[in-house]
C-alpha positions in Angstrom: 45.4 -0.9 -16.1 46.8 0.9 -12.5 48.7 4.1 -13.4 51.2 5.7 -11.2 49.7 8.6 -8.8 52.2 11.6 -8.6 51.6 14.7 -6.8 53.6 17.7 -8.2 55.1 20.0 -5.9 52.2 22.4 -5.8 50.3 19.6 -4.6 52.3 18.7 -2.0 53.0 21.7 -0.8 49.0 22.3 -0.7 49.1 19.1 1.8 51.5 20.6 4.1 50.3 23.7 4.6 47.0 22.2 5.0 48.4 19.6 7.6 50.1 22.9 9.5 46.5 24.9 9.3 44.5 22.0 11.0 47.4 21.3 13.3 46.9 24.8 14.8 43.2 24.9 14.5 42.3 21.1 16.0 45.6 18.9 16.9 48.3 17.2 15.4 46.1 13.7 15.4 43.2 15.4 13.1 45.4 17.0 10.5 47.5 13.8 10.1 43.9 11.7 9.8 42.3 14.3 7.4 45.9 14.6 5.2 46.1 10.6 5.1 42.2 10.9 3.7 42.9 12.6 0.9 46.3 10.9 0.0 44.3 7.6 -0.1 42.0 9.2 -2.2 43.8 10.3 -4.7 45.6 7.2 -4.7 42.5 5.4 -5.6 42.4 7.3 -9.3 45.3 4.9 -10.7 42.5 2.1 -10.8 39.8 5.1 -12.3 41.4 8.1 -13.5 38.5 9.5 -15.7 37.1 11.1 -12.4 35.6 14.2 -11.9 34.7 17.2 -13.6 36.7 18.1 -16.7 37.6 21.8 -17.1 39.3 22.2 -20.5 38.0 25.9 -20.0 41.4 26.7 -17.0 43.7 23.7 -19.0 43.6 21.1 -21.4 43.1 17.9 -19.7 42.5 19.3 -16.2 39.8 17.1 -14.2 38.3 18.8 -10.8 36.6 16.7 -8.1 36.0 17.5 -4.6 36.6 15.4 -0.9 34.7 15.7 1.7 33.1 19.2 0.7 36.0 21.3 2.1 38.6 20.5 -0.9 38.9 20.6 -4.0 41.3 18.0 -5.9 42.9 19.1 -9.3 44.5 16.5 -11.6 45.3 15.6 -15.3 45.9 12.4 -16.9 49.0 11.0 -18.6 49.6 7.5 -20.6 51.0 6.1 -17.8 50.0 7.9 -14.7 47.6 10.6 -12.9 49.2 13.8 -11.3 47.6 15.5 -9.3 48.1 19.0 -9.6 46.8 21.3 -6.6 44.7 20.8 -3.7 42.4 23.5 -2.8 40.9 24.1 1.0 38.1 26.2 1.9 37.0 27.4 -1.5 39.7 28.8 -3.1 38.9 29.6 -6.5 40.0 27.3 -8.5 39.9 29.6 -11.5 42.6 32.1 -9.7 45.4 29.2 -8.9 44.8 28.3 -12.5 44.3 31.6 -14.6 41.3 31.1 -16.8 42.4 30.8 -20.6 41.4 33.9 -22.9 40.0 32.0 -26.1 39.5 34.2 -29.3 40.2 37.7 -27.9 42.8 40.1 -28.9 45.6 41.7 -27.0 44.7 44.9 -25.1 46.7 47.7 -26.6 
């Protein structure tokens, strides 16, 4: 079954301001090649969505894997589609954008 592919804002705006970074830093031509690379990768999950790396640990459902060793792309999986969440450049911790989960520990009075 081929699921829908959305990208949520976040994502989005991840792609544009990694489109203006490489502008800057190598040319217009690059950052459009490199930003059309990763939207046709993520496109590809809506025929295999169970990619990745799962990390229940930042969200339920959350699913890591990385392109071309410089990003990182974060996604989750509904019935009828795959959104990708964030898209991470240049080792950012993924555990910050997120905010790791607290599990069995009391409130700090």
């Amino acid at each position: 079954m081929e699921l829908r592919v959305i990208f949520s804002p976040e994502a989005a705006a991840d792609l544009f301001n990694l489109y203006e970074y490489i502008a800057r830093q190598s040319g217009l031509a690059r950052a459009l090649n490199y930003i059309n690379r990763i939207e046709a990768h993520c496109t590809g999950f809506k025929f295999s969505p169970k990619r990745g790396t799962r990390r229940d640990d930042l969200r339920p459902g959350l699913r890591v894997v990385g392109f071309e060793r410089r990003v990182l792309i974060a996604f989750h999986v509904q019935p009828d589609a795959v959104v990708i969440d964030r898209i991470l450049y240049g080792g950012r911790d993924v555990k910050r954008v997120f905010g790791k989960r607290r599990r069995n520990r009391r409130p700090v009075r």
